[in-house]
Backbone as a ProteinNet text record, in pm:
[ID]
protein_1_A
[PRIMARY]
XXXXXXXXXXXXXXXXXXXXXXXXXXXXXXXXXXXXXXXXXXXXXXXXXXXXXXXXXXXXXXXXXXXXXXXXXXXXXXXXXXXXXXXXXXXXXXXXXXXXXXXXXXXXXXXXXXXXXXXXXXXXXXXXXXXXXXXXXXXXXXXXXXXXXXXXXXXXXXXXXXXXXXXXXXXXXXXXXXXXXXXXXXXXXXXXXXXXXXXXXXXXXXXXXXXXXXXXXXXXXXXXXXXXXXXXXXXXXXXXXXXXXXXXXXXXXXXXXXXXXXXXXXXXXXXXXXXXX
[TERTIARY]
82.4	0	84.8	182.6	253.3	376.8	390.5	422.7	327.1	226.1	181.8	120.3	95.2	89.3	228	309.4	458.4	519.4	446.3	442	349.1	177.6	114.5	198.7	265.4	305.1	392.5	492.1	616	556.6	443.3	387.6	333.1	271.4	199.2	342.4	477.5	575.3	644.8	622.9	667.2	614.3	505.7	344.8	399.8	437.8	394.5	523.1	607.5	761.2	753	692.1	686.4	605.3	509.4	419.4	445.3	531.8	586.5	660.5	602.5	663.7	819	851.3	1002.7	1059.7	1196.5	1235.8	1276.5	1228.8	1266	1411.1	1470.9	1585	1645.7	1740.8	1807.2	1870.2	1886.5	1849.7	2009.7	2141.1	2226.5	2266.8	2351.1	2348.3	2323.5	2323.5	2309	2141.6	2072.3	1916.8	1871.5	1953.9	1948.2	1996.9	2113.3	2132.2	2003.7	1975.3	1871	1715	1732.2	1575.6	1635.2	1717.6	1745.8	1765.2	1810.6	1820.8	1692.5	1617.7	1456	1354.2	1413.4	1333.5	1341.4	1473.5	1529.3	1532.6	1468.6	1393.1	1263.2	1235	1068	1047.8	1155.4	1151.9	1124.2	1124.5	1034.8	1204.4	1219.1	1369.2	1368.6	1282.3	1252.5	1319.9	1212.4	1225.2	1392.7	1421.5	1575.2	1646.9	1633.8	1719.4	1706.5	1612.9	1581.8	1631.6	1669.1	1749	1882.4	1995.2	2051.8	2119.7	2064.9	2152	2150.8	2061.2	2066.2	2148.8	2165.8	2306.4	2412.3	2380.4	2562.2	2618.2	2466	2460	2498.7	2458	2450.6	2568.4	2622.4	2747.9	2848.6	2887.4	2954.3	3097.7	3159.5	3291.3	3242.9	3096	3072.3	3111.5	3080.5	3155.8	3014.4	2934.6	2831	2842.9	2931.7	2898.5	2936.7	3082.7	3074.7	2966.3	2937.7	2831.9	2699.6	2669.4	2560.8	2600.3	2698.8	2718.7	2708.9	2714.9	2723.2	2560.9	2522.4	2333.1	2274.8	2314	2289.2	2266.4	2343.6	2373.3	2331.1	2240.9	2214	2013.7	2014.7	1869.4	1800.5	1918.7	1878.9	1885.2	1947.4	1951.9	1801	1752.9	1619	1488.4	1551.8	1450	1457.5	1532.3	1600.4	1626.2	1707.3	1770	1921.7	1923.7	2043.2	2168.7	2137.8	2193	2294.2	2204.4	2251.7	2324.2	2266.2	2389.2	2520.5	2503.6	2656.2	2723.2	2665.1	2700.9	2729.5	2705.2	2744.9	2818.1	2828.7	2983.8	3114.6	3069.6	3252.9	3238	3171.1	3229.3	3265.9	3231.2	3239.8	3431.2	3448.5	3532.3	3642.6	3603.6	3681	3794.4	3688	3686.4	3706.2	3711.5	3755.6	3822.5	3873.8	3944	4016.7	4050.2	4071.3	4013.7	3892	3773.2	3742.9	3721.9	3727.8	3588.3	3510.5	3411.1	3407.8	3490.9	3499.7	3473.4	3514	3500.2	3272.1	3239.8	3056.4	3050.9	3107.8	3119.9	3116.9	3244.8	3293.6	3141.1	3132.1	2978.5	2883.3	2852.7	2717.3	2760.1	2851.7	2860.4	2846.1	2890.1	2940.1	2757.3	2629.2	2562.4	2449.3	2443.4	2388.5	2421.3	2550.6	2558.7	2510.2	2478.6	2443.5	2279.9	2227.4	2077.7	2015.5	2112.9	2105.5	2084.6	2134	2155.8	2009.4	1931.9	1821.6	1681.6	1616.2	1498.7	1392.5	1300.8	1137.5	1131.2	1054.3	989.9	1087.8	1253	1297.8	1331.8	1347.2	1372.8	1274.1	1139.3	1033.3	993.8	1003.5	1047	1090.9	1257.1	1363.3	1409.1	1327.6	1271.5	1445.7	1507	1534.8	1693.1	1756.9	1820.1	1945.2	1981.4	2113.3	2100.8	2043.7	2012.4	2043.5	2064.7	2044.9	2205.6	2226.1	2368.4	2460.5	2540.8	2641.3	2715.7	2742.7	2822.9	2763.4	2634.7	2627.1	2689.9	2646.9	2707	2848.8	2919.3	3073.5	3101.9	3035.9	3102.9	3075.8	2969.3	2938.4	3047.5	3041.5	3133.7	3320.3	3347.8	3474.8	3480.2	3340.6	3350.4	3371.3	3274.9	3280.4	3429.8	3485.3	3614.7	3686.8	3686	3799.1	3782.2	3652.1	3630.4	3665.6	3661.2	3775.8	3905.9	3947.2	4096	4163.4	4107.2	4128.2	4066.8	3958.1	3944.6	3888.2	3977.3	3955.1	3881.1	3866.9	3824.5	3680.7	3667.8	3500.4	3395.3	3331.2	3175.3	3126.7	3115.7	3034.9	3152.6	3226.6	3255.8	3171.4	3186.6	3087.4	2974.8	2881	2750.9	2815.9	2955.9	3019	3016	3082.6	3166.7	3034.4	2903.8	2844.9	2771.1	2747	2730	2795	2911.1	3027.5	2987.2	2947.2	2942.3	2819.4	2741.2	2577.7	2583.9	2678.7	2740.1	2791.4	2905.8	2959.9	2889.4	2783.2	2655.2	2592.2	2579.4	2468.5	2569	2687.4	2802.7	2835.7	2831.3	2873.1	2697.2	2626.4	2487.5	2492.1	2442.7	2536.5	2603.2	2719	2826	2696.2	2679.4	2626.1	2520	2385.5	2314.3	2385.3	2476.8	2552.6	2579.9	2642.1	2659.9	2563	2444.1	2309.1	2296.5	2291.2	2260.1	2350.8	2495.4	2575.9	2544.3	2480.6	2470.3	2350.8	2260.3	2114.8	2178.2	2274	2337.7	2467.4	2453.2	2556.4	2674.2	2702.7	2839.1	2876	2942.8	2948.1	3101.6	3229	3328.3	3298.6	3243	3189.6	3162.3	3040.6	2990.3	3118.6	3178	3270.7	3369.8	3430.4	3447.3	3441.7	3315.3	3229.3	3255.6	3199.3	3237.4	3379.6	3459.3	3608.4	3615.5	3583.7	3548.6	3532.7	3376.2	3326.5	3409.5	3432.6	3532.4	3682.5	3693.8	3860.3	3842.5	3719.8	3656.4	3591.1	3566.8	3392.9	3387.3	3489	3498.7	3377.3	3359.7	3280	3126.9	3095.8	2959.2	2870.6	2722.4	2595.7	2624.3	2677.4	2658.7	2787	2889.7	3006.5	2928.1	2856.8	2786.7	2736.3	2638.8	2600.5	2646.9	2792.8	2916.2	2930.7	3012	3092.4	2961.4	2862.2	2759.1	2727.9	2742.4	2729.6	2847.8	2960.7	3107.9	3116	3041.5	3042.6	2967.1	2848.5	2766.9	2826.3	2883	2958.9	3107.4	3158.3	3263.6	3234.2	3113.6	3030.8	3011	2964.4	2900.3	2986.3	3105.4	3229.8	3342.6	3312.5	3371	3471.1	3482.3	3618.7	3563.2	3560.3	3541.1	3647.6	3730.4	3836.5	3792.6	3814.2	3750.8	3646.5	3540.4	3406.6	3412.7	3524.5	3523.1	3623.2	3694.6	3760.8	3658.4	3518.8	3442.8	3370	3315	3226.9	3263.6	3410.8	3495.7	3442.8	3491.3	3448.7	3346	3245.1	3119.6	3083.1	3089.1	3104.5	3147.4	3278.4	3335.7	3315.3	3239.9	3238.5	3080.3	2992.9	2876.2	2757.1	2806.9	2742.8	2617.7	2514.3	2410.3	2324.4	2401.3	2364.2	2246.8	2129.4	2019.5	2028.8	2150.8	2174.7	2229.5	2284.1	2359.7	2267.6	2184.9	2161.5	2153.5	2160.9	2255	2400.9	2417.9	2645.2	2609.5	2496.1	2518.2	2472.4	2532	2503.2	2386.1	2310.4	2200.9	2176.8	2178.9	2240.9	2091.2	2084.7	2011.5	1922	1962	1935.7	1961.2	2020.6	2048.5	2135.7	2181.4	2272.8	2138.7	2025.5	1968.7	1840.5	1851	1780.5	1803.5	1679.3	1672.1	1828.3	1795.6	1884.1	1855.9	1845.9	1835	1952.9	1968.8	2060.6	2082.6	2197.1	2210.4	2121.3	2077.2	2016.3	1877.4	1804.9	1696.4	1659.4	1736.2	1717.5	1733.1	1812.8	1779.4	1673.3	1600.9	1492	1395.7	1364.7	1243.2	1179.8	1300.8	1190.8	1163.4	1214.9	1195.2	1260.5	1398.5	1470.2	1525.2	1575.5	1680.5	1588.1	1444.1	1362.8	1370.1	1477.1	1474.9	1357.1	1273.8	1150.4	1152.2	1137.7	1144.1	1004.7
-121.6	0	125.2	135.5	263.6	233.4	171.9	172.2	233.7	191.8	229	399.9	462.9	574.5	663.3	595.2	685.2	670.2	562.9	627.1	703.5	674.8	799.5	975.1	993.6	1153.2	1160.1	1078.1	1069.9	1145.7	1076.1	1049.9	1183.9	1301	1398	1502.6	1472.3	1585.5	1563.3	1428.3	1464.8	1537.9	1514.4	1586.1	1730.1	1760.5	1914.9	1990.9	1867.1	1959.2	2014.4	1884.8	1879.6	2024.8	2046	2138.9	2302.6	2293.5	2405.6	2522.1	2630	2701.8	2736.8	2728.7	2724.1	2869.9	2885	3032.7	3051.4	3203.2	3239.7	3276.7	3227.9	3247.5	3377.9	3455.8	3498.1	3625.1	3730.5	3788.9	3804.9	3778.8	3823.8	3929.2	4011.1	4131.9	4193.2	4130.1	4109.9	4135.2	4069.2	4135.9	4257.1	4275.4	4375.7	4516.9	4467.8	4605.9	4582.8	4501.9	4459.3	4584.4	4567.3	4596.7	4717	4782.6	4915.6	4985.2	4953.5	4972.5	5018.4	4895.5	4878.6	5024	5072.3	5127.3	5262.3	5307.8	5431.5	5429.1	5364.3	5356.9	5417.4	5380.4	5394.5	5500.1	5612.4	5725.3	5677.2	5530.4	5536.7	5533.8	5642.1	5691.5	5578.2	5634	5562.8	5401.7	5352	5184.1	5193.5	5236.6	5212.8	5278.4	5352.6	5387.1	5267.7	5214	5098.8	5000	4980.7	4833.9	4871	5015	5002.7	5042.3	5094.5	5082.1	4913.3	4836	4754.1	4609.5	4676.6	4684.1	4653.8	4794.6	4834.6	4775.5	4725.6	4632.4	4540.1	4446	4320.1	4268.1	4362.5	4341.3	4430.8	4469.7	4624.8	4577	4505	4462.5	4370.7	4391.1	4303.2	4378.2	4320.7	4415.5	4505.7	4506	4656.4	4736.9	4715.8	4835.4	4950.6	4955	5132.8	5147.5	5091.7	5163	5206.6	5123.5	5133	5269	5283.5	5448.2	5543.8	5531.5	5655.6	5637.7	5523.2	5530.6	5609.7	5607.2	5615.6	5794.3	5833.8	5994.9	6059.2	5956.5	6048.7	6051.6	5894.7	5879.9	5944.1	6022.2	6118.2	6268.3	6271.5	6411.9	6411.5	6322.6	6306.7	6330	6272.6	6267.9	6429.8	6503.1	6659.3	6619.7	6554.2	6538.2	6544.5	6692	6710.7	6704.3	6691.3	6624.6	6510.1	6429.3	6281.5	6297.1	6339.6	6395.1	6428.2	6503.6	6568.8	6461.2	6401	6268.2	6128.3	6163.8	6030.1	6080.8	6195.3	6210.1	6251.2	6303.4	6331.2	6193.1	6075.3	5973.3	5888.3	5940.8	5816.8	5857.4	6022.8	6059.4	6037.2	6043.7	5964	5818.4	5740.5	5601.9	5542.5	5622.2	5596.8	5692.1	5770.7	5868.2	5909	5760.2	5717.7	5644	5639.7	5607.6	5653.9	5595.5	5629.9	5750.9	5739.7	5799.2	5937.6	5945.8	6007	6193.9	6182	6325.1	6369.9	6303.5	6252.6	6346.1	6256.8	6271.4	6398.9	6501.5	6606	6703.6	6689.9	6734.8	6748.5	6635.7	6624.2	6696.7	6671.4	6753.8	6880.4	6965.3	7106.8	7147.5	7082.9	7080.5	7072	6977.1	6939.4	7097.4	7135.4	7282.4	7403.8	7377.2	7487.9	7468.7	7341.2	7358.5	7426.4	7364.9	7422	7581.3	7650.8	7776.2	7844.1	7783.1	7831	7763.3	7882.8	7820	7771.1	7727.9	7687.3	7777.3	7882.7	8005.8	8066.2	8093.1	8144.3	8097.3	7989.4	7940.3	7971.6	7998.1	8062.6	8208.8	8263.9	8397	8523.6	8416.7	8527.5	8636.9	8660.1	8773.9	8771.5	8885.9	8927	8844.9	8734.1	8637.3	8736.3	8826.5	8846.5	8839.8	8881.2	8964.8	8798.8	8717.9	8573.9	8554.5	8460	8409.3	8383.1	8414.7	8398.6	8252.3	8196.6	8110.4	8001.9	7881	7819.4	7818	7985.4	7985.7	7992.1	8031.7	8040.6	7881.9	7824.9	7669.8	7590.3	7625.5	7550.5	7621.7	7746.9	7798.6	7732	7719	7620.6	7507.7	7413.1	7223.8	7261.3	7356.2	7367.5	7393.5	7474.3	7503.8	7460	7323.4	7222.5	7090.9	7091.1	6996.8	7070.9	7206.9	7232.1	7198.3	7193.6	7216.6	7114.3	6976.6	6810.8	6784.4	6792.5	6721.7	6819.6	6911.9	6976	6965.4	6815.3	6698.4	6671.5	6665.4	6607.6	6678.9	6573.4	6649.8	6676.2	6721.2	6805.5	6944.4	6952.9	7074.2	7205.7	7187.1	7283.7	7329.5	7248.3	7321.7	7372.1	7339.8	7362.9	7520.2	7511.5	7630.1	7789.3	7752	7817.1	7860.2	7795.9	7769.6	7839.5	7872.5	7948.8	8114.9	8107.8	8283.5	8321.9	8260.9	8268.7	8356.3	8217.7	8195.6	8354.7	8429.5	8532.9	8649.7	8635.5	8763	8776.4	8676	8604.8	8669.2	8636.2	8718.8	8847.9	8914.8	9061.6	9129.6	9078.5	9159.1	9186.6	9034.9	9041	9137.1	9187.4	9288	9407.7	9437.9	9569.9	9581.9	9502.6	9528.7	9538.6	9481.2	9507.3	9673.4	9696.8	9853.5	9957.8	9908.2	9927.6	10000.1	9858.7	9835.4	9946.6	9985	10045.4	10241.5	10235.8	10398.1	10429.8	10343.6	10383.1	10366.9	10333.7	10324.5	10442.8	10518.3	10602.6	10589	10481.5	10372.8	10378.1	10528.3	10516.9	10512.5	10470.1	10403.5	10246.6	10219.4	10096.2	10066.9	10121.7	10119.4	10118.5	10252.9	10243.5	10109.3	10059.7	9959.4	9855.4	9821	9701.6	9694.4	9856.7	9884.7	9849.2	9896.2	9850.5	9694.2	9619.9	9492.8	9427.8	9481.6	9443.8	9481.2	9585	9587	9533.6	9494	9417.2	9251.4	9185.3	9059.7	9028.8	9074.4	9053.9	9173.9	9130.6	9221.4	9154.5	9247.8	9199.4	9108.5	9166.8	9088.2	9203	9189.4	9338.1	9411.9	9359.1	9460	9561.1	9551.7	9681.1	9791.7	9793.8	9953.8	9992.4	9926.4	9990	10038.5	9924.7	9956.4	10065.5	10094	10241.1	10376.2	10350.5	10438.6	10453.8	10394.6	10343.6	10430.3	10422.4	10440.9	10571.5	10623.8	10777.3	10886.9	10828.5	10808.5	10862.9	10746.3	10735.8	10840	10873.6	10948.9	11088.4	11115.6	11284	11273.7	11198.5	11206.1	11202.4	11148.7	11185.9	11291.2	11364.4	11460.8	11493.1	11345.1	11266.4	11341.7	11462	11476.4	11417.2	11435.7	11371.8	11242.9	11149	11023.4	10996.1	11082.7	11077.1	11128.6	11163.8	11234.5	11096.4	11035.2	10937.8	10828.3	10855.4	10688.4	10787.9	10868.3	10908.4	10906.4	10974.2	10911	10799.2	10687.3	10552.2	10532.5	10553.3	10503.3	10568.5	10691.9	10784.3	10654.9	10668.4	10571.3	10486.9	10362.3	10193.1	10199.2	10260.1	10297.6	10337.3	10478.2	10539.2	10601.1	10426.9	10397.7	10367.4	10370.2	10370.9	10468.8	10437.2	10526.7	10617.2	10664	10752.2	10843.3	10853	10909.3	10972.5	11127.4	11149.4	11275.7	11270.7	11404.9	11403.6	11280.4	11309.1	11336.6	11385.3	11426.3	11304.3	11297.8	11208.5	11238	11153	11186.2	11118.1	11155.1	11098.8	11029.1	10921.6	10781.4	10849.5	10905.8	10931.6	10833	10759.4	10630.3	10690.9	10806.4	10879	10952.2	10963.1	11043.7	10999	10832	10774.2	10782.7	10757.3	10741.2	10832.7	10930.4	11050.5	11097.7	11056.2	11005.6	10997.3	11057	11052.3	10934.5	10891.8	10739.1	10795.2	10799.1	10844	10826	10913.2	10909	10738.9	10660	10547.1	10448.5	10467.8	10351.6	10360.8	10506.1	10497.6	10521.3	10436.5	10405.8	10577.5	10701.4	10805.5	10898.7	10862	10916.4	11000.4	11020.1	11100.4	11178.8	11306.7	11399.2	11388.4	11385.3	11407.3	11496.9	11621.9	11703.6	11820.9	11830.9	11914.9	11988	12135.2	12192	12184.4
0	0	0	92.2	84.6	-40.7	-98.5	-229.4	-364.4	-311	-428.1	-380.7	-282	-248.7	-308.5	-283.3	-345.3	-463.5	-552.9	-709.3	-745.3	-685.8	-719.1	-726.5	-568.9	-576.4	-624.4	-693.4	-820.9	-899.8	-946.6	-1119.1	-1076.6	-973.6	-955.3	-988.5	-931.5	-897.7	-1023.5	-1133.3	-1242.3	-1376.8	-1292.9	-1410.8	-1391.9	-1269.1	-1235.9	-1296.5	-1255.9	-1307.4	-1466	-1543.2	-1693.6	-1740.9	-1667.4	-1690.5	-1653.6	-1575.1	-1512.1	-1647.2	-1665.7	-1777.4	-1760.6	-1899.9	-1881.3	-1845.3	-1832.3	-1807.6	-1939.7	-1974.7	-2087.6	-2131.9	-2244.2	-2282.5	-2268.2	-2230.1	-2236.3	-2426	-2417.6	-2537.9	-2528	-2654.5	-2653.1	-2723.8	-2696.3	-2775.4	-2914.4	-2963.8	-3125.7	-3110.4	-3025.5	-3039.5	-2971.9	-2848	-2792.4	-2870.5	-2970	-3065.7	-3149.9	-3235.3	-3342.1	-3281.7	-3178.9	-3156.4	-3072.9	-3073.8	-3023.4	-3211.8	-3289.8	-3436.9	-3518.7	-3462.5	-3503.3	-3418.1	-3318	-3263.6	-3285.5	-3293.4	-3380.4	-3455	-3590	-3723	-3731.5	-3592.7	-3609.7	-3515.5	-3479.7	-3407	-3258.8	-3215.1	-3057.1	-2960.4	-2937.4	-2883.7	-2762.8	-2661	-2548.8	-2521.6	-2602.1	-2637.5	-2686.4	-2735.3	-2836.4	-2695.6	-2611.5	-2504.2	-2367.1	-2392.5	-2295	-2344.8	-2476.9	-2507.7	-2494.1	-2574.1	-2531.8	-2414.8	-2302.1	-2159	-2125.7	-2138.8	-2114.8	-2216.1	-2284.4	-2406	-2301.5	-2287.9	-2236.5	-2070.2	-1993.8	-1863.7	-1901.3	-2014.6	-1972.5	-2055.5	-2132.4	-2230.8	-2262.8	-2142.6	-2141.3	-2221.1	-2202	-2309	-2481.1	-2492.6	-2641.1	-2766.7	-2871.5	-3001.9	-3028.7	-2949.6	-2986.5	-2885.4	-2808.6	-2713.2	-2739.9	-2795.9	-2792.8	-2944.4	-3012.8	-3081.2	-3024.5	-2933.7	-2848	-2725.7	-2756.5	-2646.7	-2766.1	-2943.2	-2972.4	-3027.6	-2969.3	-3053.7	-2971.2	-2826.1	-2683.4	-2702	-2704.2	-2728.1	-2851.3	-2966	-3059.5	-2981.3	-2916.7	-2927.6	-2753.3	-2653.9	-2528.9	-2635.6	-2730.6	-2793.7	-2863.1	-2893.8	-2979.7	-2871.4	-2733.4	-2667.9	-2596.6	-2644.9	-2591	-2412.3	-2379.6	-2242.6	-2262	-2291	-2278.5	-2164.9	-2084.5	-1956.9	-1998.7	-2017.6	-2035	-2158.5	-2261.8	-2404.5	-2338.4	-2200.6	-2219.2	-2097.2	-2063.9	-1986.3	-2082.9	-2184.3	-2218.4	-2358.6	-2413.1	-2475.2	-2403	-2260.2	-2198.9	-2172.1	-2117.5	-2126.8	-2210.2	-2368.8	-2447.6	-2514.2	-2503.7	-2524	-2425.8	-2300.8	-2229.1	-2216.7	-2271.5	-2281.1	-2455.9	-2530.7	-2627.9	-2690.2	-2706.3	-2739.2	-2931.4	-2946.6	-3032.7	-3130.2	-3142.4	-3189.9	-3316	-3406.4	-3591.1	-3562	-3472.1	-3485.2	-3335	-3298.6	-3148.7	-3188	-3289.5	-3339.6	-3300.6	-3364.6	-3335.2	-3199.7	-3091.7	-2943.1	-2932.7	-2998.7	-2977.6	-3036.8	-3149.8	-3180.7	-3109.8	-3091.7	-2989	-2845.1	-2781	-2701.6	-2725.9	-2795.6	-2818.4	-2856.2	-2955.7	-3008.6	-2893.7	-2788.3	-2612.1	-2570.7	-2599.5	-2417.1	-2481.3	-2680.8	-2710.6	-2755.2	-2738	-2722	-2554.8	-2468.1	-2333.3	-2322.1	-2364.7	-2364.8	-2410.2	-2465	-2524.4	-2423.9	-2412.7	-2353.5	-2456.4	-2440.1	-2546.8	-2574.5	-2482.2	-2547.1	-2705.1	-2646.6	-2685.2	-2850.5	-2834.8	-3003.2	-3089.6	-3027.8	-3143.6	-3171.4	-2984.6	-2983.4	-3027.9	-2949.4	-3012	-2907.1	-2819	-2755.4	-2639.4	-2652.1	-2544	-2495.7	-2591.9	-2596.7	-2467.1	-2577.4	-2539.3	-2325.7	-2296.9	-2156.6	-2090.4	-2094.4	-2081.1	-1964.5	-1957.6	-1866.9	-1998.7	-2038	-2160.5	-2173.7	-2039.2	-2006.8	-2096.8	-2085.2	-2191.7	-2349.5	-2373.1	-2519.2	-2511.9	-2423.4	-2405.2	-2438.3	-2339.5	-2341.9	-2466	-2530	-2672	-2758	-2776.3	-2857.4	-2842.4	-2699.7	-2685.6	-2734.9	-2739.2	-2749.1	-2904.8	-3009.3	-3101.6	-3187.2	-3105.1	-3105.8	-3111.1	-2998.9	-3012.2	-3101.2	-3156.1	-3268.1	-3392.5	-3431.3	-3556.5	-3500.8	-3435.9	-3444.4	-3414.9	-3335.5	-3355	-3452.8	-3543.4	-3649.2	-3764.9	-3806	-3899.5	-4051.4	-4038.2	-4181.6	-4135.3	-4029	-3984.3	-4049	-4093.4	-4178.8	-4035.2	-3931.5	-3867.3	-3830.6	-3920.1	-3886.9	-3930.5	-4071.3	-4120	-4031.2	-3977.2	-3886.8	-3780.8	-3698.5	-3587.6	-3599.6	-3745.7	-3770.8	-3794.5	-3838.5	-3867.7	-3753.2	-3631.9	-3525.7	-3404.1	-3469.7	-3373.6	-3441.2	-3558.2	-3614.1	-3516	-3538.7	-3464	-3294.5	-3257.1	-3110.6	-3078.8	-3191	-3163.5	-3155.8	-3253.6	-3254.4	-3118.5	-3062	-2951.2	-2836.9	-2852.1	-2792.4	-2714.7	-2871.5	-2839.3	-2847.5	-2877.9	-2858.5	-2677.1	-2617	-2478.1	-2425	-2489.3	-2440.9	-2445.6	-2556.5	-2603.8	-2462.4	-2438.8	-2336.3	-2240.7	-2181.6	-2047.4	-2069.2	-2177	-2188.8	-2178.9	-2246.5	-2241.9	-2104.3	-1994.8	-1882.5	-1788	-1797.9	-1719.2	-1752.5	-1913.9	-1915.5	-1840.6	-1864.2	-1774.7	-1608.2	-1559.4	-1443.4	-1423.6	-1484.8	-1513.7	-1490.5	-1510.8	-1504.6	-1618.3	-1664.5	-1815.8	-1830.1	-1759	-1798.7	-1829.4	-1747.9	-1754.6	-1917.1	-1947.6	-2061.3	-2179	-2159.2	-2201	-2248.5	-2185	-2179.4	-2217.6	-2191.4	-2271.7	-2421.9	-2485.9	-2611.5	-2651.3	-2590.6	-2634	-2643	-2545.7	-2554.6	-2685.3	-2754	-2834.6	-2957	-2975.9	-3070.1	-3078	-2970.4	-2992.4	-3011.8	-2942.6	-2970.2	-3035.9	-3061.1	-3149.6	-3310.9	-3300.8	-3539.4	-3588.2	-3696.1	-3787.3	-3743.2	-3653.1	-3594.2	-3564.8	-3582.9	-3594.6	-3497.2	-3375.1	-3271.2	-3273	-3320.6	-3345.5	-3341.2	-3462.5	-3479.7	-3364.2	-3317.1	-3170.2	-3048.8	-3068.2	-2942	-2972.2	-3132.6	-3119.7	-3066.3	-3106.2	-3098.6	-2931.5	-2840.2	-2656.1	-2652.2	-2715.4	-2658.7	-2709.7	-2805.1	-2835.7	-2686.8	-2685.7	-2556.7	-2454.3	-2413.6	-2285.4	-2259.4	-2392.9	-2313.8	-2347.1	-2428	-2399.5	-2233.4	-2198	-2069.8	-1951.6	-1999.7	-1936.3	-1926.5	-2002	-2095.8	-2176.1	-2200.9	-2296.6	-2399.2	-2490.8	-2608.7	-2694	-2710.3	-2803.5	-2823.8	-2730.3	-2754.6	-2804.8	-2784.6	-2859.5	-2961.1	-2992.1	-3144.1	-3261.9	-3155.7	-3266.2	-3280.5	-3208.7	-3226.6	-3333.1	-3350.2	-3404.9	-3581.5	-3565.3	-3678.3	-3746.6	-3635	-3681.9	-3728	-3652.6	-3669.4	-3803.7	-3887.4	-3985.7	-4084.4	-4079.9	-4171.7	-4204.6	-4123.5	-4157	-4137.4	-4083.8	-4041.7	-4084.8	-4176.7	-4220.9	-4233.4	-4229.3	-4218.1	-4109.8	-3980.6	-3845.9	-3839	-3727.3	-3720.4	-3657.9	-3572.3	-3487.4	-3579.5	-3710.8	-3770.7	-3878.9	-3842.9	-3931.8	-4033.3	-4093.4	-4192.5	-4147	-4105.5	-4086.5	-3938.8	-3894	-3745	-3630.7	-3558.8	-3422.9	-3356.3	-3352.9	-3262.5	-3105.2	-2959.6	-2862.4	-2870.7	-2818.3	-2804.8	-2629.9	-2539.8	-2448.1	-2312.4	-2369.9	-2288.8	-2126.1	-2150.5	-2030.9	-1922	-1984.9	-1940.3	-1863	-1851	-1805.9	-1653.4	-1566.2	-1429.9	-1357.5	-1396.9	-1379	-1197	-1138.6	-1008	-872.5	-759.7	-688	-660.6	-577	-528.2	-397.2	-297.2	-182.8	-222.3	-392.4	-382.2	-459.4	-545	-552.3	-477	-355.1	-272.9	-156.6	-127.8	-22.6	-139.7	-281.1	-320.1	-342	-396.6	-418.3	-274.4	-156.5	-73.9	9.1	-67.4	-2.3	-159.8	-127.1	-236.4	-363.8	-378	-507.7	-577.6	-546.1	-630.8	-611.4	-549.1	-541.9	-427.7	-436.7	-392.5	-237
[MASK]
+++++++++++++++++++++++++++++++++++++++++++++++++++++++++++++++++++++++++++++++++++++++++++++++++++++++++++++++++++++++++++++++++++++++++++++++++++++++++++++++++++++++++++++++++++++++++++++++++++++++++++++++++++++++++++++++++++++++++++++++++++++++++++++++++++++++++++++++++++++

């Protein structure tokens, strides 16, 4: 009897084993690129960023991985997470350096710190750019920089390069409002200044004309005439067509004459030294 009780629960624990679903195989890299390939075909970034990190987990030394770091960084740039763009070309540049394709890296990076620099509004905008923190565009304008000059041959130089003129306008416009900003502050060496700036950095870019025109400005108001007489020169000469300039004559912008105000009566809010009798 208890024999035959203990082939019955055999024949039950071999039924059950047989029946028991199997574990699913295992995907080796070759599908894990396949269907990260497939997915950035079909624009679904996401899915193609979920196969390959998990690419790069489960096969970090296979023969797709560093391709799977430069799919990695085109398909966080698609998804606009630029973060991770600039996280995963200083590392890919890092770690491969020497890479038939590392130049890419240098791109995308430089291409990541100069989408950064721009807000939503602003790319449709337009509105108001220069007044912004400069530093983004500084740093794109460098990555850009150092991808002409390590790989002077790279087909992404060209957009680098056109990219950097843009960068310089975006630049010295920058300068110009700071100058802007220091005559309405009657900080007009300051202003001064700036202008010189712009003209010793920044040649040949829209905002010159306006510098020399700030820097004419600024040293009337200082009573540098001479000096305001060699910008005015300038501005005459290369200029011509400036809106301040008209019939040959200078017309002051009024920019000196703004919030013309004591220091005493601007910091008690109007309430002290108003001027009124």
């Amino acid at each position: 009897m208890n024999t035959r009780w203990l082939l019955v629960i055999l024949a039950v624990l071999l039924s059950a084993c047989s029946s028991s679903p199997q574990k699913p195989e295992e995907k080796n890299e070759q599908t894990f690129y396949q269907e990260a390939r497939d997915a950035l075909n079909d624009k679904n970034f996401l899915v193609a960023i979920d196969r390959l990190e998990q690419l790069e987990s489960q096969y970090p030394f296979g023969s797709y991985a560093e391709q799977a770091q430069l799919e990695l960084i085109y398909a966080h740039y698609m998804t606009s997470d630029m973060e991770a763009v600039l996280a995963d070309t200083e590392r890919f540049i890092r770690l491969h350096p020497l890479h038939p394709q590392v130049d890419y890296a240098y791109y995308m990076r430089g291409l990541a710190t100069y989408e950064m620099s721009f807000v939503t509004v602003e790319r449709y905008l337009d509105k108001e750019t220069a007044k912004r923190d400069p530093t983004p565009l500084q740093d794109a304008f460098g990555h850009f920089s150092e991808l002409l000059i390590r790989f002077p041959d790279s087909p992404y130089t060209a957009d680098a390069r056109a990219r950097m003129v843009f960068i310089r306008e975006r630049l010295a416009s920058h300068e110009v409002e700071i100058a802007r900003y220091y005559m309405k502050r009657h900080a007009y060496m300051a202003a001064a200044n700036r202008c010189t700036d712009v003209l010793l950095h920044y040649q040949k870019t829209g905002a010159v004309a306006d510098a020399v025109a700030i820097q004419i400005e600024a040293y009337e108001a200082l009573g540098m005439q001479p000096e305001a007489d060699k910008s005015l020169a300038l501005l005459k000469l290369n200029y011509p067509d400036h809106p301040q300039l008209v019939d040959g004559k200078f017309e002051n912008s009024g920019l000196a004459m703004v919030d013309r105000r004591s220091f005493w009566n601007i910091i008690s809010f109007g309430l002290l030294d108003s001027g009124e009798d």
